[in-house]
Backbone as a chain_set.jsonl record, in Angstrom:
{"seq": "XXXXXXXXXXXXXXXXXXXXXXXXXXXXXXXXXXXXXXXXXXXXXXXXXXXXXXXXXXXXXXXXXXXXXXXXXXXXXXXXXXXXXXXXXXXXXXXXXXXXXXXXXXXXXXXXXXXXXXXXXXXXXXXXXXXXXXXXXXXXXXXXXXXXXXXXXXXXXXXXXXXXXXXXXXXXXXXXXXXXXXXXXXXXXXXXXXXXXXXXXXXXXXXXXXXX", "coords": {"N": [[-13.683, -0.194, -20.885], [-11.462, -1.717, -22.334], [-9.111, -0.891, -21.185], [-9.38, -2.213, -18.975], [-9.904, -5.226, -20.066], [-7.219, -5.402, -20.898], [-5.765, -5.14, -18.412], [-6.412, -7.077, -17.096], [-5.679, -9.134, -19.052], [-2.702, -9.212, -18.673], [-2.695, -10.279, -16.258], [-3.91, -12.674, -16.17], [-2.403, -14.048, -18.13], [0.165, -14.242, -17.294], [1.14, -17.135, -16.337], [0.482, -20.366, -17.139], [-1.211, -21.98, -15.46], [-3.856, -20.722, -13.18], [-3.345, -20.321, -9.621], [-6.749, -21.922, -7.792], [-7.518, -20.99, -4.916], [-8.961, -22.189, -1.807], [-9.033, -20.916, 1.532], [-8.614, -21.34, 4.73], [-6.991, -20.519, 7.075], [-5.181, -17.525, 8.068], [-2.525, -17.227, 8.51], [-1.009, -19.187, 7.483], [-1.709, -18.38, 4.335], [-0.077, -16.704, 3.618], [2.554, -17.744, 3.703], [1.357, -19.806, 1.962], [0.777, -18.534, -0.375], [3.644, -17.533, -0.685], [4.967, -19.618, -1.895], [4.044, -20.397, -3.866], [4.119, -18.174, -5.492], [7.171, -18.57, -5.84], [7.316, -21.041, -7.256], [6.884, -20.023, -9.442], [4.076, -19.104, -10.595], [2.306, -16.713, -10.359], [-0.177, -15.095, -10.061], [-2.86, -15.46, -8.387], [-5.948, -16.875, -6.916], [-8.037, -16.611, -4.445], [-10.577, -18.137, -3.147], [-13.591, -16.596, -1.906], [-14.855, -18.865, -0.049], [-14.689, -18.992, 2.739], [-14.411, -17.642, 6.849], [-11.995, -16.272, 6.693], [-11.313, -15.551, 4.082], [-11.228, -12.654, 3.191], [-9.571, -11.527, 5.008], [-7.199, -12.959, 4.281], [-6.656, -12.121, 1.252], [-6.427, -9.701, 1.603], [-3.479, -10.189, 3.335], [-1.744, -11.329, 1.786], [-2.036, -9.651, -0.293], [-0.66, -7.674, 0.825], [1.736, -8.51, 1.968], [3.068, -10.552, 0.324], [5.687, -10.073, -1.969], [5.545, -9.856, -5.5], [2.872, -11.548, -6.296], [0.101, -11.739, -7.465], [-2.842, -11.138, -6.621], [-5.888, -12.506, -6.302], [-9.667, -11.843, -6.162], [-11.913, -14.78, -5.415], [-15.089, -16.368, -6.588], [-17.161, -14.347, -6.032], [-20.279, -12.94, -5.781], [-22.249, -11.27, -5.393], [-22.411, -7.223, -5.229], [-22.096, -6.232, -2.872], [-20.124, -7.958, -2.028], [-18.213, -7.547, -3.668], [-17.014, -4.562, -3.596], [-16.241, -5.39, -1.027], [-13.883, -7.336, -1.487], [-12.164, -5.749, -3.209], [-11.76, -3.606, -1.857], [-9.92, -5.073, -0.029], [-7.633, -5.586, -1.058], [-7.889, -6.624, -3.729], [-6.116, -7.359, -6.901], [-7.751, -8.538, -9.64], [-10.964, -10.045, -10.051], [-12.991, -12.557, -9.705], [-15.984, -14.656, -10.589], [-18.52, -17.262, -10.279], [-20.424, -16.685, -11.94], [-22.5, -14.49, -13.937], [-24.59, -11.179, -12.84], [-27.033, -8.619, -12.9], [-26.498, -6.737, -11.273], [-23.423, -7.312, -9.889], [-22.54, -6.948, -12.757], [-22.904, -4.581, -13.297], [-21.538, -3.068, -10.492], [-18.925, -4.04, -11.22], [-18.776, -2.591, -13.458], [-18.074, 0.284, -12.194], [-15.395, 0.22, -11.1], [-11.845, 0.112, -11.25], [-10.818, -2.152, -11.299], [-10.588, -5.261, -12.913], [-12.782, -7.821, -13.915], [-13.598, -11.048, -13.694], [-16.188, -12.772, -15.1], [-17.951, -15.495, -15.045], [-18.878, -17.765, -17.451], [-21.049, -20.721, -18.417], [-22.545, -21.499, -21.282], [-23.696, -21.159, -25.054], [-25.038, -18.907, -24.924], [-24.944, -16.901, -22.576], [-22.287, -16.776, -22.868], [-22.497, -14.984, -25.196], [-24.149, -12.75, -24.344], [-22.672, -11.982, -21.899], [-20.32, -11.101, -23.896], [-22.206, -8.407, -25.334], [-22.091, -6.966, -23.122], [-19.149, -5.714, -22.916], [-17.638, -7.617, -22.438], [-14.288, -9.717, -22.787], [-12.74, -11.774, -22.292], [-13.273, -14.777, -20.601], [-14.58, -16.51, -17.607], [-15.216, -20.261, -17.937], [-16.594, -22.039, -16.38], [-18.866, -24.871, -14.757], [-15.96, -26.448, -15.803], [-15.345, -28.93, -16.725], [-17.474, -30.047, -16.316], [-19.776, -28.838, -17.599], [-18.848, -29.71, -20.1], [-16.218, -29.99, -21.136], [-12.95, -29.522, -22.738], [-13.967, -30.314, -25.281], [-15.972, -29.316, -25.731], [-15.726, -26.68, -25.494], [-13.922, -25.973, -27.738], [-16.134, -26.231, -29.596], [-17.159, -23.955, -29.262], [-15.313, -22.067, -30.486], [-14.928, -21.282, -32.846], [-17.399, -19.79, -33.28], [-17.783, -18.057, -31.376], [-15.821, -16.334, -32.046], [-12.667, -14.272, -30.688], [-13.67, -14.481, -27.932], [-11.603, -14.927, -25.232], [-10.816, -17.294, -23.122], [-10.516, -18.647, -19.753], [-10.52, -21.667, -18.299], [-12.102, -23.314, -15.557], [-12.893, -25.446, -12.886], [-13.06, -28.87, -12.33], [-10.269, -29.309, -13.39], [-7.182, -30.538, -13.99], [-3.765, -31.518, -13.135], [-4.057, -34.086, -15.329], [-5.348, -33.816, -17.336], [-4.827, -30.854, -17.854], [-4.006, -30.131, -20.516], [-5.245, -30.704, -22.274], [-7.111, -28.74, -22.478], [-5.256, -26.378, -22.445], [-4.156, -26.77, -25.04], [-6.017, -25.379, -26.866], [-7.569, -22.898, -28.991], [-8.961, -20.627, -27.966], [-8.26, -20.524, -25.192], [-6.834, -19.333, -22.598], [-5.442, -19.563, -20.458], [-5.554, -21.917, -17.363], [-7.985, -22.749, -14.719], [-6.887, -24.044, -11.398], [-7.059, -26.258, -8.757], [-5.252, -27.906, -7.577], [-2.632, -27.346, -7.105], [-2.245, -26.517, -4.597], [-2.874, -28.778, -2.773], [-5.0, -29.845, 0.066], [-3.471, -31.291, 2.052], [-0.601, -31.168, 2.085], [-0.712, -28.312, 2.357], [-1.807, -28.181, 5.047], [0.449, -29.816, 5.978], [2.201, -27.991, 6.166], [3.754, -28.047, 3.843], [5.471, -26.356, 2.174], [7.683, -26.505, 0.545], [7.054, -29.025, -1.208], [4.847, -27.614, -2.341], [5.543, -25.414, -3.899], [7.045, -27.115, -6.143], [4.772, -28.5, -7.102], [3.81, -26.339, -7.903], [5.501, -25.306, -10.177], [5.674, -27.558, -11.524], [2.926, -27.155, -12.662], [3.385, -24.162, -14.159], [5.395, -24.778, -16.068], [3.627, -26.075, -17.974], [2.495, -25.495, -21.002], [0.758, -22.661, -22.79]], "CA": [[-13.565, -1.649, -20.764], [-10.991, -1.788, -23.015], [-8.339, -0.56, -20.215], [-9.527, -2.971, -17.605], [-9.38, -6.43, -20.498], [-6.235, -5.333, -20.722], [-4.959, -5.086, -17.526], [-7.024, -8.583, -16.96], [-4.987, -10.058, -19.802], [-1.554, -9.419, -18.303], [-2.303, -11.173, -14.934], [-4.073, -14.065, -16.52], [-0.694, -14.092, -19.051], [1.24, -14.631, -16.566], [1.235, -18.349, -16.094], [-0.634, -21.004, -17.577], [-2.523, -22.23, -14.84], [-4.055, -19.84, -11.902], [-3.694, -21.259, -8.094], [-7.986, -21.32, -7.166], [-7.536, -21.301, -3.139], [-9.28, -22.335, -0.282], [-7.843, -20.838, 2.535], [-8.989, -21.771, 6.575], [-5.686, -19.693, 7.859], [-4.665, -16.425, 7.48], [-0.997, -17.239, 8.298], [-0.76, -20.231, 5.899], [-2.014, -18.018, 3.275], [1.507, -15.677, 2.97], [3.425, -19.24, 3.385], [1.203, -20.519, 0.526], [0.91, -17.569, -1.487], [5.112, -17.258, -1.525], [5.365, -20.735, -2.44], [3.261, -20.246, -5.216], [5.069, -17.555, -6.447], [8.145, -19.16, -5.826], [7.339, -21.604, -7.992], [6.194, -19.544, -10.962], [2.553, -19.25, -10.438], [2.647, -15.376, -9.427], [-1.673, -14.725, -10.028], [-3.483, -16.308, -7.689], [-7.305, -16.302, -6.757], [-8.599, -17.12, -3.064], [-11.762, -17.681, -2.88], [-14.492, -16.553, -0.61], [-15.379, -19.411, 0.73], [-14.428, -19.022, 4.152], [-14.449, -17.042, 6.717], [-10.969, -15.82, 7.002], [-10.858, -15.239, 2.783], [-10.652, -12.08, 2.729], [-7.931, -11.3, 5.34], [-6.253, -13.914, 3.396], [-6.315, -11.429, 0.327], [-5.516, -8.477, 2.047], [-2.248, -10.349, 4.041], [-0.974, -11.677, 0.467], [-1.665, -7.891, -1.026], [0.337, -6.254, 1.4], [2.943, -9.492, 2.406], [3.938, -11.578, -0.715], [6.068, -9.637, -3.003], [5.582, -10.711, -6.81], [2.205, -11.929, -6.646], [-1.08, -10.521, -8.194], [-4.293, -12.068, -5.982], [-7.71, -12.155, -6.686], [-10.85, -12.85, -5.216], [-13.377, -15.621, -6.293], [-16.575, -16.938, -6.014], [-17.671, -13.231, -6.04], [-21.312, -13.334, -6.006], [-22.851, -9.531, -5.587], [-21.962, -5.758, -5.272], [-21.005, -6.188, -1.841], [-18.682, -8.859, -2.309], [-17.144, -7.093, -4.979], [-16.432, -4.389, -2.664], [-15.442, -6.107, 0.091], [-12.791, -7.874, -2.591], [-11.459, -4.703, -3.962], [-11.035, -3.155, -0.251], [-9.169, -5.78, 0.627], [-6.552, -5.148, -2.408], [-7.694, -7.635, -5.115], [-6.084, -7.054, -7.693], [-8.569, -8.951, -10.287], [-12.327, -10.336, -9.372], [-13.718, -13.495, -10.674], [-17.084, -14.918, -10.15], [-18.745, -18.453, -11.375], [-21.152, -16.674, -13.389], [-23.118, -13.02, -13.345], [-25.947, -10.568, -12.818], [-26.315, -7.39, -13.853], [-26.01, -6.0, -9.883], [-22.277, -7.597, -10.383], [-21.768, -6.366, -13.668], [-22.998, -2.794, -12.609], [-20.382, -3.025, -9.449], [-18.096, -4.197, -11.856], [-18.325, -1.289, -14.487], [-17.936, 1.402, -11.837], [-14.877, -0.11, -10.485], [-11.232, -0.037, -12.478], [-10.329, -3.541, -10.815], [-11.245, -6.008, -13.422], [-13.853, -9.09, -13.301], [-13.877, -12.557, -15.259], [-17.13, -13.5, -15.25], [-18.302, -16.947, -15.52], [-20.187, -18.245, -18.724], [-21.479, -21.973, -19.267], [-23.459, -21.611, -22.615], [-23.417, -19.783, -25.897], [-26.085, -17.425, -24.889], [-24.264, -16.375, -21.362], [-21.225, -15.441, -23.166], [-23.654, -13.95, -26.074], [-24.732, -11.993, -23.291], [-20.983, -10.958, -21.583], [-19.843, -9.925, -25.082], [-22.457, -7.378, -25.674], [-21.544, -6.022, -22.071], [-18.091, -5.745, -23.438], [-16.285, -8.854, -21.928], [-13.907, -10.647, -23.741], [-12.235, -12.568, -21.04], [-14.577, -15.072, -19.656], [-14.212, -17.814, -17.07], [-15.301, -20.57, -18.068], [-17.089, -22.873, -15.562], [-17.472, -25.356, -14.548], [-15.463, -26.856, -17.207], [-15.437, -30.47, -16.994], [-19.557, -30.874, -16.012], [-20.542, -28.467, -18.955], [-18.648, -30.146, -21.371], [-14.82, -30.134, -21.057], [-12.641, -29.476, -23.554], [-14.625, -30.909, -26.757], [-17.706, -28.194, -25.802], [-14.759, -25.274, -25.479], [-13.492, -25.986, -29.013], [-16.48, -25.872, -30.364], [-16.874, -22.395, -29.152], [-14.159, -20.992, -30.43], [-15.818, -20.387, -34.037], [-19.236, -19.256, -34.017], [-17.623, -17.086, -30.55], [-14.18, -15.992, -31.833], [-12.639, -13.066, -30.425], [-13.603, -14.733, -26.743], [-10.907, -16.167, -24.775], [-11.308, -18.377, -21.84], [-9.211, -19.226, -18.324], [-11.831, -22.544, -17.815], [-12.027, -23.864, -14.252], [-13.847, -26.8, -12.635], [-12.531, -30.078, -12.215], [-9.286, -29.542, -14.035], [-6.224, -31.285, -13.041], [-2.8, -31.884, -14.055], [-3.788, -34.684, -15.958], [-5.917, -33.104, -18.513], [-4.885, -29.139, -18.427], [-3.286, -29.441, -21.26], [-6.094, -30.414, -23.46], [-7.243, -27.436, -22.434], [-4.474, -25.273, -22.897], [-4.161, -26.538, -27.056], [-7.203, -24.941, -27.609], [-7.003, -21.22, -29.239], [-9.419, -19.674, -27.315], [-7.803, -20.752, -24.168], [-5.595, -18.35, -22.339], [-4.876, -20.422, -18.667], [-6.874, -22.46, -16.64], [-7.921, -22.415, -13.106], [-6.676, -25.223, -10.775], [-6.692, -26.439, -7.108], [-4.282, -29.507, -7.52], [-1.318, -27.107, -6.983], [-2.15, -26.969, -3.508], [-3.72, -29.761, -1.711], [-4.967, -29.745, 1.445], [-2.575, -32.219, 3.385], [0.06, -30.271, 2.138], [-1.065, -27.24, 3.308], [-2.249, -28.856, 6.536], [1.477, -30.011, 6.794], [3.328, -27.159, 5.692], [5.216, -28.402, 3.195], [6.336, -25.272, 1.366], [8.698, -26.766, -0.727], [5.994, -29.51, -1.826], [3.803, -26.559, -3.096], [6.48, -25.02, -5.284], [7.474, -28.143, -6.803], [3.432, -29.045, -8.09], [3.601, -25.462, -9.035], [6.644, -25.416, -11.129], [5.207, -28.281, -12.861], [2.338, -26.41, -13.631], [3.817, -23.314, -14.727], [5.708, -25.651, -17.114], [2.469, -26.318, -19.27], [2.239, -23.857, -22.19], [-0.427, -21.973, -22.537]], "C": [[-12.251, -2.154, -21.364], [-9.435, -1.754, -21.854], [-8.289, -2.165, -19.526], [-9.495, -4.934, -18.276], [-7.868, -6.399, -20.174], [-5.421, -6.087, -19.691], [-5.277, -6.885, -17.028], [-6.14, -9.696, -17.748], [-3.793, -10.028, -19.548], [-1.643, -10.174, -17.124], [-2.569, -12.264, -15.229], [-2.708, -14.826, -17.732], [0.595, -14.667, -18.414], [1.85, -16.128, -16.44], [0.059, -19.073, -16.841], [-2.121, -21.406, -16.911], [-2.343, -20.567, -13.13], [-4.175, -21.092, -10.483], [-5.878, -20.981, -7.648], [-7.788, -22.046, -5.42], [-8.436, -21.222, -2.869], [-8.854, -22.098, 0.565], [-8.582, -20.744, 4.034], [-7.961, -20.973, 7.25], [-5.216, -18.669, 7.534], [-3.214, -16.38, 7.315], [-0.748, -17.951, 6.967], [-1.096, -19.666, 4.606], [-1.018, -17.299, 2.85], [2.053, -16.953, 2.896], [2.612, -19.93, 1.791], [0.96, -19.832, -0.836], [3.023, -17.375, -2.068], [5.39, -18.508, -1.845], [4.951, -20.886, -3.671], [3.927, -19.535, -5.801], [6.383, -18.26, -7.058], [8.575, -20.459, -7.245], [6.868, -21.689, -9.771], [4.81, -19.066, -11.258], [2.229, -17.542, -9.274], [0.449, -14.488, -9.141], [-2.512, -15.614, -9.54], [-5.028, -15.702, -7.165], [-7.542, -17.082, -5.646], [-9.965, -16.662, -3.573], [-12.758, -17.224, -1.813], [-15.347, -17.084, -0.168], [-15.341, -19.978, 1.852], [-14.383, -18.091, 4.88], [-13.053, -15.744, 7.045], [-10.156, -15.102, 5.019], [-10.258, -14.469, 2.746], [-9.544, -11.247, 3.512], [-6.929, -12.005, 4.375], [-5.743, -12.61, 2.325], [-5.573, -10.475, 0.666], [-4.309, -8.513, 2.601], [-1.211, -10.658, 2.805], [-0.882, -10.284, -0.042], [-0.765, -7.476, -0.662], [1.696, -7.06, 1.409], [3.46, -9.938, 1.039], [4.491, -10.658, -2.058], [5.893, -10.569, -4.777], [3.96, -11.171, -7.022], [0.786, -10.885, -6.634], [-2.117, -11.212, -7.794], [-5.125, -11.028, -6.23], [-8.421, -12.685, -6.02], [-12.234, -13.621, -5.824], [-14.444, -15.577, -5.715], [-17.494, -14.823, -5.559], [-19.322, -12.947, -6.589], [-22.406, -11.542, -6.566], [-21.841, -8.344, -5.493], [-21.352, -5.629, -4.036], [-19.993, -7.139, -1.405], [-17.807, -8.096, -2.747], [-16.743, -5.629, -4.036], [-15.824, -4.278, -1.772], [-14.072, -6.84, -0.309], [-11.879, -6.738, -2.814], [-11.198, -3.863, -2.824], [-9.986, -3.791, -0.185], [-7.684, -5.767, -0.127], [-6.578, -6.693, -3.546], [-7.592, -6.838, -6.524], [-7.275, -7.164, -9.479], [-9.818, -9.647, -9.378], [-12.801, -11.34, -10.022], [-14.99, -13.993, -9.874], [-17.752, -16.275, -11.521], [-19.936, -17.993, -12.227], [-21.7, -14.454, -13.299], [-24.275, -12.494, -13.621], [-25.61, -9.558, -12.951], [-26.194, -6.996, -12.368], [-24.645, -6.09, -10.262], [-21.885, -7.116, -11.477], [-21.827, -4.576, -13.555], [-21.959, -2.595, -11.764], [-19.065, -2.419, -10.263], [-17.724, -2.477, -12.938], [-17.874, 0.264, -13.336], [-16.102, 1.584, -11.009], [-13.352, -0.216, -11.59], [-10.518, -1.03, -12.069], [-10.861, -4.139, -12.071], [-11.72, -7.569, -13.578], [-13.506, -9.804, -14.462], [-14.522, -13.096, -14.668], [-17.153, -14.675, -15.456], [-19.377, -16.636, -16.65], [-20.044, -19.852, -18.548], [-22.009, -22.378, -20.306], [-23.206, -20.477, -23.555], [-24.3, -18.525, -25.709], [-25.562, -16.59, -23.744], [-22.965, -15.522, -21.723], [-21.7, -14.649, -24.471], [-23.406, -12.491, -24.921], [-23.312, -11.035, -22.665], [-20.612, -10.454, -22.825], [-20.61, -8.728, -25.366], [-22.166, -6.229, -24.236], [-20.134, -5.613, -22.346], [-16.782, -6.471, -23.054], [-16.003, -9.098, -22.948], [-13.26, -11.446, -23.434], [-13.256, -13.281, -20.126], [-13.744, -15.953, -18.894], [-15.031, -19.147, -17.4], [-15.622, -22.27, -16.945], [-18.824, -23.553, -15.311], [-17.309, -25.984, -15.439], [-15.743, -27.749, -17.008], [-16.839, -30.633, -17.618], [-19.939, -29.875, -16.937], [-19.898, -28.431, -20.216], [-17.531, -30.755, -21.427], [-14.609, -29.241, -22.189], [-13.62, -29.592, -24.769], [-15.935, -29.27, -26.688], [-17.088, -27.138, -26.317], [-14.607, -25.151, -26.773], [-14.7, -25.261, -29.473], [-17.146, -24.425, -30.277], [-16.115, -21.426, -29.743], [-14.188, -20.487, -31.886], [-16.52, -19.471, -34.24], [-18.657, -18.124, -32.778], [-16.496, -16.383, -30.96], [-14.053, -14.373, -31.288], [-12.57, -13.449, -28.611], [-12.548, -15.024, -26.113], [-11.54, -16.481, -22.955], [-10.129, -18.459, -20.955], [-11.197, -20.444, -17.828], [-11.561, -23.036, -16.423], [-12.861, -24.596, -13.425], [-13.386, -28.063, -13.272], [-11.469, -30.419, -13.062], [-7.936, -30.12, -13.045], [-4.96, -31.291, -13.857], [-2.658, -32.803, -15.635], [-4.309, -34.212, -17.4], [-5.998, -31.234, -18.772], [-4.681, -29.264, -19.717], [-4.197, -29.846, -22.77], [-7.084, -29.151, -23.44], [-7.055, -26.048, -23.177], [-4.259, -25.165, -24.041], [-5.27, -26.078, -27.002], [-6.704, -23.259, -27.848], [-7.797, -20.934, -28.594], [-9.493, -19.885, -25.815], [-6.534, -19.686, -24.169], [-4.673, -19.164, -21.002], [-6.138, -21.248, -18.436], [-6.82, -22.434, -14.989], [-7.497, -23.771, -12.54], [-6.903, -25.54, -9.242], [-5.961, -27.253, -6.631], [-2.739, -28.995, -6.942], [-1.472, -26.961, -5.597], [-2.961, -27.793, -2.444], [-3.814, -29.053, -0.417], [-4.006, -29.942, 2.328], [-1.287, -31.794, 3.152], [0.313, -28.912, 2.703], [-0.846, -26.792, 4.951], [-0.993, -28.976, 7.004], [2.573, -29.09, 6.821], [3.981, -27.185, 5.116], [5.043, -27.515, 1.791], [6.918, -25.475, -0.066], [7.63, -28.099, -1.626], [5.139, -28.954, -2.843], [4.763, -25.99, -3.956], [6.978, -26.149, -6.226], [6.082, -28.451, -7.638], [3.289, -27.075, -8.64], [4.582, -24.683, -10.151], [6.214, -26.336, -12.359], [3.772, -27.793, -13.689], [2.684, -25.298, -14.218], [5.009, -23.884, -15.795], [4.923, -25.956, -18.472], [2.845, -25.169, -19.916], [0.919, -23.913, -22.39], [-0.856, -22.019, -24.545]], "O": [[-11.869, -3.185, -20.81], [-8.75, -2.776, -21.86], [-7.389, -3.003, -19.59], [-9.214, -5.849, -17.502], [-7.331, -7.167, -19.376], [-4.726, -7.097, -19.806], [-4.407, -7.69, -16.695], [-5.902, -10.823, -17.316], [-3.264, -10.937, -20.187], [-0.627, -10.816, -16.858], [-1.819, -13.15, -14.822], [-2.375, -16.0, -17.894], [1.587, -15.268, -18.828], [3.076, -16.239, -16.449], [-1.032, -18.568, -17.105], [-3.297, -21.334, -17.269], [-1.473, -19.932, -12.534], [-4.761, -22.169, -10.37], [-6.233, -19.871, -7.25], [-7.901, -23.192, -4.986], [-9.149, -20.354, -3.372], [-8.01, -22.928, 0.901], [-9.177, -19.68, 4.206], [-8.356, -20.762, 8.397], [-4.646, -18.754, 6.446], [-2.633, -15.786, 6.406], [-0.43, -17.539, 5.852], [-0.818, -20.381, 3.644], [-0.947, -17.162, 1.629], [2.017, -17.372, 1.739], [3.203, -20.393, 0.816], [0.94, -20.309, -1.971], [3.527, -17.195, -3.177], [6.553, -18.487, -2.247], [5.581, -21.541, -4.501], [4.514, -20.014, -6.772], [6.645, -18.476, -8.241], [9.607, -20.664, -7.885], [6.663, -22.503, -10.672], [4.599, -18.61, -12.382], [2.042, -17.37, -8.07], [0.054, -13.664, -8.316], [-2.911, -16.546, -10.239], [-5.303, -14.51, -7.028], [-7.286, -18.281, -5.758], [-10.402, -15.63, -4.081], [-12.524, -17.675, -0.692], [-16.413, -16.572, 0.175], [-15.76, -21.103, 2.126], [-14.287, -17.08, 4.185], [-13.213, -14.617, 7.515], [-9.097, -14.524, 4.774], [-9.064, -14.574, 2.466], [-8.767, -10.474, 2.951], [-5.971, -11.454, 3.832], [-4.625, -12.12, 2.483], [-4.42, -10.254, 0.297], [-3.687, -7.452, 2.654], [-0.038, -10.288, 2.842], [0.217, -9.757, -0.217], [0.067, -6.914, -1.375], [2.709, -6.518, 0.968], [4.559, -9.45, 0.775], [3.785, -10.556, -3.061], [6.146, -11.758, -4.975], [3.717, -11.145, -8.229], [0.529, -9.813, -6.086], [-2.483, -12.056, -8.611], [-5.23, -9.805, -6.331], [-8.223, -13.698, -5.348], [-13.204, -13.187, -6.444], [-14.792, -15.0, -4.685], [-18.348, -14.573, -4.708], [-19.511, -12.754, -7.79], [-22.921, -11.061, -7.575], [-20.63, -8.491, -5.657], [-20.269, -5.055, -3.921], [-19.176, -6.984, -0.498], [-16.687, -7.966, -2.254], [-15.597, -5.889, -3.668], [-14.998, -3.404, -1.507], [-13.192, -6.919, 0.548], [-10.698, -6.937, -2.527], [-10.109, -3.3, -2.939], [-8.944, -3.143, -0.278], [-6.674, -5.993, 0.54], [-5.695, -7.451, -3.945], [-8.388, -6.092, -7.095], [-7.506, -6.213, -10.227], [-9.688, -9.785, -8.162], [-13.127, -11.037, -11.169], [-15.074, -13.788, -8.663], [-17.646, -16.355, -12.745], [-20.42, -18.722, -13.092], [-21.183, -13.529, -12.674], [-25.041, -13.01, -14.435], [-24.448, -9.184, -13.104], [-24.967, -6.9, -12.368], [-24.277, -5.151, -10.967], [-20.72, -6.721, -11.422], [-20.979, -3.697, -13.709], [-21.183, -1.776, -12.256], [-18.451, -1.352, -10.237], [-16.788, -1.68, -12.999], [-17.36, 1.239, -13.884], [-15.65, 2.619, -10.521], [-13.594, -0.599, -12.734], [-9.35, -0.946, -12.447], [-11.799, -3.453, -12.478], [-10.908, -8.459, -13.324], [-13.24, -9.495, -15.624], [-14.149, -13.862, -13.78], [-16.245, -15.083, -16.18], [-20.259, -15.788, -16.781], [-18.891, -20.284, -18.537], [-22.063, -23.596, -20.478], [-22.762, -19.357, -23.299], [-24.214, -17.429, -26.263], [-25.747, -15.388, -23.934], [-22.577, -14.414, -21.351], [-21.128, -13.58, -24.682], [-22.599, -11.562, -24.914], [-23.023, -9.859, -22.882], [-20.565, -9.225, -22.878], [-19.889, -7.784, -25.691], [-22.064, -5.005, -24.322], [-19.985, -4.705, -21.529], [-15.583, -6.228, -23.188], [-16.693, -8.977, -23.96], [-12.968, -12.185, -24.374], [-13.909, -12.763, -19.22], [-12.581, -16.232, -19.185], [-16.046, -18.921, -16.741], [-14.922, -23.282, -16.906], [-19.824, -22.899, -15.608], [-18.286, -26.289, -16.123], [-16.973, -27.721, -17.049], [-17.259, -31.053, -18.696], [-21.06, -30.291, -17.232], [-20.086, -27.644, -21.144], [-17.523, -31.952, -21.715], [-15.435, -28.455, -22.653], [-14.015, -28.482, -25.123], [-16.443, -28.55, -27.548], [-17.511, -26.565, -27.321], [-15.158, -24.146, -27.221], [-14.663, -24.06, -29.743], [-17.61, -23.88, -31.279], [-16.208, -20.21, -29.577], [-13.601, -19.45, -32.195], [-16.455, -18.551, -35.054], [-19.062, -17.007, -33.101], [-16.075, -15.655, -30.061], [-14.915, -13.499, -31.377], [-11.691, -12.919, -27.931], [-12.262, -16.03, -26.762], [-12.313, -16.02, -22.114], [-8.964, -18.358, -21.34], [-12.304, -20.156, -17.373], [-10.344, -23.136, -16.271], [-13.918, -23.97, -13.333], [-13.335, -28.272, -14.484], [-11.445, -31.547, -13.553], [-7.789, -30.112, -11.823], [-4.989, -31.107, -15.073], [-1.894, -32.634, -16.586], [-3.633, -34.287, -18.425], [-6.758, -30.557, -19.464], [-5.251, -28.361, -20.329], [-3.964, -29.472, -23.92], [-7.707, -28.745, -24.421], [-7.694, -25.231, -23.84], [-4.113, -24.052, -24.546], [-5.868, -27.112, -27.3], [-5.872, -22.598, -27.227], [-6.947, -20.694, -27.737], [-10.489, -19.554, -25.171], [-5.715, -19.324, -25.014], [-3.456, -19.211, -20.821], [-7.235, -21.289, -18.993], [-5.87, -22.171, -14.251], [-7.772, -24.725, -13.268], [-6.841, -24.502, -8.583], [-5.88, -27.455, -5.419], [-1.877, -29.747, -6.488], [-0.452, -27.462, -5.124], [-3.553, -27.354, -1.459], [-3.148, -28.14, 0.072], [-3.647, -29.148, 3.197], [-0.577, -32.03, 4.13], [1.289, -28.516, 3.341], [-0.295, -25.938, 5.647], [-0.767, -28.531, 8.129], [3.66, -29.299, 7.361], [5.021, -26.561, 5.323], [4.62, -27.886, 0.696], [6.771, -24.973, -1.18], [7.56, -27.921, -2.842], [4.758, -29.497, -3.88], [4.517, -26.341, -5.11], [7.368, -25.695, -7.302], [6.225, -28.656, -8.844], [2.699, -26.726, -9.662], [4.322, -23.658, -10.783], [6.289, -26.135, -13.571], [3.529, -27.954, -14.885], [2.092, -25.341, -15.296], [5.524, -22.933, -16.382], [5.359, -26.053, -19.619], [3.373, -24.143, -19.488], [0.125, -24.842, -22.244], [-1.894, -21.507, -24.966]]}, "num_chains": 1, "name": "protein.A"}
């Protein structure tokens, strides 16, 4: 386990905030994956909630030099599979079971679990997480809940995600047992929708600006 935090803690290191995609297009996903890079923001997580996701992953794996994608919303064993075929580098999921954490241990890709409560990440630490995700942030607490985690849990850190935004990452990001946070603000839809490239590197410049 020890290997696979690791390797977990250099991609989430990378930048403050992670891109969390939606992606409807397989093309638009190399155009919005190198814009992302482009703009600093090189670890990115598509999720699978569509059904073109996980080409998406696999066209960014092989196409976008520089960047390190992952796949979300990862629910079971054959997700997690189907994820790690496709070349995800990391695996996140909004919370877990032991099917998923079984997957997970046999696998040297590594997962960031979701926790919402102290007994959930109770629970991931004695499996030997120490990298959780933290969702969804806002609606089980925000900030103020996170803090007070970061005592009675130390040792945890967090990438929180759910309903974060530019305007409040960065009460976030002061917290110590914050490492990044997840976002979806860096690429809108109607951006997307219109192609504007250089739009998407510009909101993700300004997030890769925050400190972590």
């Amino acid at each position: 386990m020890g290997e696979k935090t690791e390797k977990l803690l250099s991609i989430l290191k990378l930048q403050p905030v992670v891109p969390v995609l939606i992606v409807d297009d397989v093309k638009s996903a190399v155009s919005l994956a190198r814009a992302l890079v482009a703009g600093g923001l090189k670890a990115i997580e598509i999720t699978m909630r569509t059904p073109s996701a996980l080409d998406a992953v696999r066209a960014v794996a092989d196409e976008v030099e520089g960047a390190e994608v992952g796949a979300g919303t990862i629910l079971n064993a054959a997700h997690w599979d189907a994820a790690v075929a496709a070349g995800s580098k990391f695996v996140v999921s909004p919370g877990a079971t032991q099917e998923l954490l079984d997957a997970a241990r046999k696998s040297s890709v590594p997962l960031l679990p979701g926790a919402a409560t102290a007994s959930e990440v109770m629970a991931l630490r004695e499996e030997g997480y120490q990298v959780l995700k933290f969702f969804p942030a806002e609606q089980a607490g925000g900030a103020a809940y996170l803090k007070a985690l970061s005592s009675p849990l130390a040792g945890t850190v967090f990438c929180p995600t759910g309903g974060i935004s530019l305007k409040n990452a960065r009460d976030y990001l002061s917290l110590p047992n914050v490492i990044c946070v997840g976002g979806s603000w860096v690429a809108p839809k109607e951006l997307v929708a219109a192609g504007d490239w250089a739009g998407i590197t510009k909101l993700a410049s300004e997030a890769a600006a925050l400190k972590a």
